[in-house]
C-alpha positions in Angstrom: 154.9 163.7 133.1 154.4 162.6 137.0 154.8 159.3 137.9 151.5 159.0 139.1 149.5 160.5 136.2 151.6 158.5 133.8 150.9 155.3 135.9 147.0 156.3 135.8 146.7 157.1 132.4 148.6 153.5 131.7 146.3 152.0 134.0 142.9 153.5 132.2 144.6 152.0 128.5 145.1 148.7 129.9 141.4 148.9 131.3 139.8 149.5 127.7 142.0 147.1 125.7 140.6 144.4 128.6 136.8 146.0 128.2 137.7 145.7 124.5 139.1 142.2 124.5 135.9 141.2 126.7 133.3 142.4 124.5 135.3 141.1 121.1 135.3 137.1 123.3 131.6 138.1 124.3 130.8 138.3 120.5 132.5 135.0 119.5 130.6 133.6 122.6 127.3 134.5 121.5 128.1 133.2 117.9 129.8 129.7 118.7 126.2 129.1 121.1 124.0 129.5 117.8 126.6 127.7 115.7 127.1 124.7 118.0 130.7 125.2 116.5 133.9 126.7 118.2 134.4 130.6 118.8 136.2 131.0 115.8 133.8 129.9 113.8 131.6 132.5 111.8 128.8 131.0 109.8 126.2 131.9 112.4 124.4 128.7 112.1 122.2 127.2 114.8 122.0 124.4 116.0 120.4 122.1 118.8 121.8 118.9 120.0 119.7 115.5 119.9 118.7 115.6 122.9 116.7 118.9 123.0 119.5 120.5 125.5 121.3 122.9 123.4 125.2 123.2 123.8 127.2 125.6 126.3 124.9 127.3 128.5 121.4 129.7 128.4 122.8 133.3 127.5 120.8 134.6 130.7 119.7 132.9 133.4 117.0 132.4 134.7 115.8 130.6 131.6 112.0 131.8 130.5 110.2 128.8 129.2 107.0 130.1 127.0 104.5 127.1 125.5 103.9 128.0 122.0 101.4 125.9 119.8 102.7 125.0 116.2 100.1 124.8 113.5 101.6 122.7 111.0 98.4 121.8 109.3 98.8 123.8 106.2 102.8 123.6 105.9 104.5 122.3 102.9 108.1 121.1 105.5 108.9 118.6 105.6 108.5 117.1 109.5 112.1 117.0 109.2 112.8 120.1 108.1 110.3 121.7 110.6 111.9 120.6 113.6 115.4 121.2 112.1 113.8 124.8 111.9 112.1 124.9 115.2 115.4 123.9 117.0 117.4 126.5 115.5 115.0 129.3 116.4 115.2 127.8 119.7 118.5 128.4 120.0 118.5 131.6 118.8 116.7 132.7 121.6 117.9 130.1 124.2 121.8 131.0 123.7 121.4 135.3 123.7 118.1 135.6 125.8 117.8 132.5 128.0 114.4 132.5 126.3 112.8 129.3 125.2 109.7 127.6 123.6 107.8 124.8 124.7 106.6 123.1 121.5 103.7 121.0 120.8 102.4 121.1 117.1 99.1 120.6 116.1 97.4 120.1 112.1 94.5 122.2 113.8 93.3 125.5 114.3 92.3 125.7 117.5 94.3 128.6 120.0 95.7 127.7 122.9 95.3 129.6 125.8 98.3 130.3 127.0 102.0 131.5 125.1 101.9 131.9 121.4 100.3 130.0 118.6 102.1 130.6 115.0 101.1 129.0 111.8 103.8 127.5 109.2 102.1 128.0 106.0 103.0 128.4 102.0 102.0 131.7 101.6 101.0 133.9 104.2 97.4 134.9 103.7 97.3 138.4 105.2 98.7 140.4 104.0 99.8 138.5 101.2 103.2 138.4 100.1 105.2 139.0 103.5 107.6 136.9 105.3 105.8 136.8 108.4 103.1 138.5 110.1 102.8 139.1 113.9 98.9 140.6 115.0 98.4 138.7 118.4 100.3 136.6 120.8 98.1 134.1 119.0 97.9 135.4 115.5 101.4 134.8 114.5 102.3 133.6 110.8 105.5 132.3 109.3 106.2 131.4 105.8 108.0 127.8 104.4 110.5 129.3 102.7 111.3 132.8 103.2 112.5 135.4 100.8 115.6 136.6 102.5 118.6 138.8 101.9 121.8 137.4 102.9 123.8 138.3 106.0 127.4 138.1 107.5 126.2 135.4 109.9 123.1 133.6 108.5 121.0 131.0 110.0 120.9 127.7 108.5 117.2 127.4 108.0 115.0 130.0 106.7 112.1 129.6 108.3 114.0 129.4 111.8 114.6 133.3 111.0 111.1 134.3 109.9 109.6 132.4 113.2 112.1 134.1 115.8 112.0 137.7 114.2 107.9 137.4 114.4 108.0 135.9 118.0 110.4 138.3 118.9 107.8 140.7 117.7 105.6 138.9 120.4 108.0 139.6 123.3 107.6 143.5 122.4 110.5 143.8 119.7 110.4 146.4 116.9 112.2 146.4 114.1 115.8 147.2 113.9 116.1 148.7 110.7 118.4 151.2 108.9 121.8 150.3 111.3 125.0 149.1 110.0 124.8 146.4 111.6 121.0 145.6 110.7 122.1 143.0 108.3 123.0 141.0 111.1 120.2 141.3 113.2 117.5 139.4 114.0 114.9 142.4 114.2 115.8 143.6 111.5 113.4 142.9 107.8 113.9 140.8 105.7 117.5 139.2 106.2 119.1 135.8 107.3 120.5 137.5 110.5 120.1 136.0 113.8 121.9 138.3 116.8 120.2 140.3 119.5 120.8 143.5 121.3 121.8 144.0 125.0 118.5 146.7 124.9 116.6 143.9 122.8 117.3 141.1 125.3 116.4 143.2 128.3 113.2 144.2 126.9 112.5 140.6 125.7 112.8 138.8 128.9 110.9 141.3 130.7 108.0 140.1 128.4 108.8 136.3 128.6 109.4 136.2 132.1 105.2 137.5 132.3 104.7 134.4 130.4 106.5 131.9 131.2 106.1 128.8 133.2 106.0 129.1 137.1 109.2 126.6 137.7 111.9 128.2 136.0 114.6 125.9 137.6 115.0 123.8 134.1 118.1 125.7 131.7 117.7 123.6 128.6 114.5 123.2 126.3 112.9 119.9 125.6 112.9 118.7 121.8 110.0 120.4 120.1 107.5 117.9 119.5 106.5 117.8 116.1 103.6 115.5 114.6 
């Protein structure tokens, strides 16, 4: 073989084992933001620090901060538990999307005019029986304690998942159903998976950035405030 063909054809196998090593480092990126643990660490688990500024940095920049109004009225969380949940669904957005919520909760029913409003009930009461239930930007439902199949990665609380996959629902997503890797996913039905898309992410910010608020110099999100 030439010289120069061989040197070529070495040069294109060194480029995908780098494209390859790039994207497997990408992966354990994305997984170590939602964990709040190293790269190596699988268990998928989100988490926020104290403060309300999660760990490493946004996923995308700029970073699309949406209000959303949290009914809480009717929930059987505890307020603990609630913004343990809150945070990590934060974070699942924040850390892939650069996406994140402004929350204020309120034991009202009253909609606010601007980004979302979701309820945390029991039971959600239409339909009965689901998960979660998206009809409006400000007609979004999320149940206590989800029924959820496991995943490779899960989320640490339950009703973290339901909340994102039904907001995500709100920022145009369908579902992602039928895929190997479905399990894992955060638009997917029904599971404890938490990861996004490239195509999902694109398609999401689009979305929030129509919604979000005018100064979008801030990267973190504040502490959701919970009473």
């Amino acid at each position: 073989m030439p010289i120069i063909a061989m040197a070529t054809r070495i040069g294109g196998v060194l480029l995908l084992l780098i494209s390859i090593a790039l994207q497997g480092q990408q992966t354990r990126t994305s997984a170590a933001l939602i964990s709040g643990t190293s790269a190596g660490d699988t268990s998928g688990r989100a988490r926020a620090a104290g403060s309300g500024a999660f760990e490493a940095a946004p996923g995308r920049t700029p970073v699309y901060r949406i209000k959303l109004r949290v009914h809480n009225g009717q929930t059987t969380l505890p307020g603990a538990e609630l913004r343990k949940s809150l945070e990590e669904m934060n974070s699942i957005w924040w850390s892939q999307a650069g996406v994140c919520f402004e929350i204020t909760s309120t034991k009202d029913d009253a909609r606010a005019r601007q980004g979302f409003d979701i309820w945390f009930v029991s039971e959600v009461p239409d339909p009965p029986g689901v998960n979660g239930s998206y009809k409006g930007d400000h007609d979004i439902w999320s149940r206590d304690y989800p029924d959820l199949m496991p995943a490779p990665h899960p989320v640490t609380q339950r009703a973290a998942r339901t909340s994102a996959h039904e907001l995500g629902h709100g920022l145009t997503l369908r579902h992602y159903n039928g895929y190997p890797e479905s399990a894992d996913s955060l638009m997917s039905s029904g599971t404890l998976g938490w990861r996004l898309h490239d195509f999902q992410i694109q398609a999401a910010r689009a979305r929030a950035q129509q919604k979000a608020e005018p100064d979008t110099t801030p990267t973190n999100c504040s502490a959701p405030q919970v009473n």
